[in-house]
N, C-alpha and C positions, 0 to 999 in steps of 0.2 A: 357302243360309245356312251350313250345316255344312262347306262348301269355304271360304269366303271368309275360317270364324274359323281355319283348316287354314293358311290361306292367311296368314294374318294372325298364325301361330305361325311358321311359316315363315320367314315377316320378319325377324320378333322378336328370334329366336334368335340370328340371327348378329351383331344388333345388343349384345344383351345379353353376346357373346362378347367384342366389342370392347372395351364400357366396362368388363367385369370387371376385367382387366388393368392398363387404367386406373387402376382405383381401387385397388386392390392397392398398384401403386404409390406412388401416391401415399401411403398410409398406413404404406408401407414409406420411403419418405422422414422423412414424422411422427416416423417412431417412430426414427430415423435419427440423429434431430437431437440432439444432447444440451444441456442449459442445464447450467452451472458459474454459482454464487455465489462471487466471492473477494472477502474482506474482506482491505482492506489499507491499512497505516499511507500517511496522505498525503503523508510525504518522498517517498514512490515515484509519485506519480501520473504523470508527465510519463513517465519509461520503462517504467514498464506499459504503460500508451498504445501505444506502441511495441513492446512486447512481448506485444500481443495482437496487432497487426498480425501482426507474424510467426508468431506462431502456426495464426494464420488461414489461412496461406499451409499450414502444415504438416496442420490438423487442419480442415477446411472447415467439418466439420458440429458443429461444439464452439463453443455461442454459450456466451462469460464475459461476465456482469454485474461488473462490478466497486463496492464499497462503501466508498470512501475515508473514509479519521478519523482521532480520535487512537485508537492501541493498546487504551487504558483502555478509551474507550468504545466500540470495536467487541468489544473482551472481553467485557462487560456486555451485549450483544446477546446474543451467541453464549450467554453461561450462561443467557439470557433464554428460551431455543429459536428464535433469527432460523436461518432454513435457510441454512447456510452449510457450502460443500463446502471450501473451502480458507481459511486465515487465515497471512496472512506479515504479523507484527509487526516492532514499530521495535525490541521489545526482549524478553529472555528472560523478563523476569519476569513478563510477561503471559501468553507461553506457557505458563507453569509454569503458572498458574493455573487456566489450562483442562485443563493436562496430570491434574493434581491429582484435579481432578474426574470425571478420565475420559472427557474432552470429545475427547481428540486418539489418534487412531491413532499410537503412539508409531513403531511402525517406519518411520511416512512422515517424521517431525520430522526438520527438517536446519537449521544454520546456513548463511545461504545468502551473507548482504554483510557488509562493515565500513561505518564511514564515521566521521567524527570531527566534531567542536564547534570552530566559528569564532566570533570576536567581530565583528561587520558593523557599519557606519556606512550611510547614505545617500550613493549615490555624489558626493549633491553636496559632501558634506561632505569635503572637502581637508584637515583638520585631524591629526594624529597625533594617535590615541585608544590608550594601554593598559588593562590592568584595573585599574591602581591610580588613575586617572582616573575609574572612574565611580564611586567615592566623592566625589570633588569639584561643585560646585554646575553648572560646563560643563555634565554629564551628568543631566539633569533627571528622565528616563525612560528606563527598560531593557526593553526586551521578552523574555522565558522564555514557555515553555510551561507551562502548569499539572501542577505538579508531582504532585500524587497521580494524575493520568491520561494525561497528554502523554508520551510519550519524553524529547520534546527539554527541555522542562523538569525531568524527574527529573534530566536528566545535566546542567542549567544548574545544578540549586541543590547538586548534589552537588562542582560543580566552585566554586561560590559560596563554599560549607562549606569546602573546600579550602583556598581562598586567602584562609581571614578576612573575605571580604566581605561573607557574604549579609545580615546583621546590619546590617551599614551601607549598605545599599544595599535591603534589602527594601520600604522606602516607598515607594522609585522603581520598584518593577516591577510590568508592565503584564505580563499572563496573558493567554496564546491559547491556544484549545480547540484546535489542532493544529498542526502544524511552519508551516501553508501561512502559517496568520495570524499567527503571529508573523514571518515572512519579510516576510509583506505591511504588518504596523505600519511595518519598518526603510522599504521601500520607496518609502511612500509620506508620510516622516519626521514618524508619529505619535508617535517615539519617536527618540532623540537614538543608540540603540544597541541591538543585540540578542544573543543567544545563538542561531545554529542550525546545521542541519549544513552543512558544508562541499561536499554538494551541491546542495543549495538556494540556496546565495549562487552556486555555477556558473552553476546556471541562473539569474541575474537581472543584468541589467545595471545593475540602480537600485540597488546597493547593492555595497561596496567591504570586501572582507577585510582586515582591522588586527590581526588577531592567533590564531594557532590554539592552543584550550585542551590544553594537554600530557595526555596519554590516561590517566598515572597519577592526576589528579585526578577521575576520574570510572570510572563500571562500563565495563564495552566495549561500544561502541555497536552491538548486532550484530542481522542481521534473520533470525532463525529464522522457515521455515516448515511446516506441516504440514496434512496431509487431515482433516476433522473427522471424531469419531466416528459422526456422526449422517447423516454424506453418504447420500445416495442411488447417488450415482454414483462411489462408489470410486475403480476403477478408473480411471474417466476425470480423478479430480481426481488419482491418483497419477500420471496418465501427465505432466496439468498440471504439477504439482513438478519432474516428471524433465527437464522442458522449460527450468524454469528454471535447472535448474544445467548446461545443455549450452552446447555451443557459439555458437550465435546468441543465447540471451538472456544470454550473459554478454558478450558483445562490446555491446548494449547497454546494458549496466549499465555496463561498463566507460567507454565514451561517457560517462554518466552522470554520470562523476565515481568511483563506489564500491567500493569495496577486495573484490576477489574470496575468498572464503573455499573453500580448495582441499582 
């Protein structure tokens, strides 16, 4: 009896030597892995996309969630405590807001794109549309983003203000809770005309550029981004940032359509 439990440790042991290692591993892979939260304004979803591809390639074990919106409302998260390691905005003022609060690691904050404000039609629409047109009865409805939380709406009514129109033309407009859905009204011609960025009419073939809003009537369209204070993973989110202003995700961006900020 006393040989066979001898016997039977014997076994054991060199079993138990195998799966140690094993498992080691394995927990050393676990703990390997990093997750990234990045909240980000939804002009950018299509080359983020893209830009996590590549990433992926660079950094294997760096899983990003990405959380597409408008600015405003991914702001209003973030002050809310959503865990979020990185947030790249459509605009500064939003950043400030978190900066304000001591929400943003200030030395990771960078201005990273430009981009500018087009006036769009529905491609089918053949017509010449200016902006002294969509005071006229032709232009029934206008699509903007919502202006106290959208980007692309702050910088439609600010450019609206500008040229005397918003006044005459405010009954006609149709609010989207982010760049995408005001893109998608012109698109799919819920709306006779729209306000958005000149990379978003890029990417869309359903719809037809008629006019680009001149840059002094509006703030600068620019997309600052930064590491949150409250990350867990630093590090990993600053190496993220440093990614995007290099080489390869500025040649996507650039693709994109979006004005490099050097």
């Amino acid at each position: 009896m006393f040989a066979k439990a001898v016997g039977a440790a014997v076994c054991l042991g060199p079993l138990s030597c195998r799966q140690e290692p094993l498992a080691k591993a394995h927990r050393e892979t676990v703990e390997e892995t990093i997750d990234l939260t990045v909240s980000v304004a939804a002009s950018l979803q299509k080359v983020m996309e893209s830009v996590k591809l590549a990433y992926q390639q660079q950094a294997p074990k760096v899983m990003i969630t990405y959380n597409f919106g408008a600015s405003g409302s991914l702001t209003q998260q973030i002050v809310q405590g959503a865990p979020v390691d990185v947030f790249l905005s459509a605009s500064a003022d939003w950043m400030d807001a978190l900066d304000e609060q001591s929400l943003v690691l200030k030395t990771s904050r960078k201005i990273l794109l430009e981009n500018e404000l087009v006036l769009v039609v529905p491609a089918s629409d053949t017509e010449t549309v200016s902006f002294e047109e969509m005071k006229t009865d032709r232009i029934e409805r206008i699509a903007i983003g919502e202006p106290d939380s959208v980007p692309v709406g702050q910088y439609a009514k600010e450019s609206l203000l500008a040229m005397g129109l918003f006044e005459v033309v405010q009954q006609k407009l149709v609010l989207g809770k982010d760049a995408r859905q005001v893109l998608s009204y012109v698109e799919t011609g819920s709306v006779a005309a729209g306000l958005v960025y000149s990379t978003d009419a890029l990417a869309s073939e359903l719809v037809r550029v008629v006019a680009t809003v001149p840059a002094d009537d509006h703030s600068p369209i620019v997309y600052p981004v930064a590491v949150m204070a409250a990350s867990k993973q630093a590090a990993a989110a600053q190496a993220f940032v440093d990614f995007l202003s290099g080489g390869v995700a500025m040649k996507i961006f650039r693709a994109g359509g979006f004005e490099l900020v050097e």
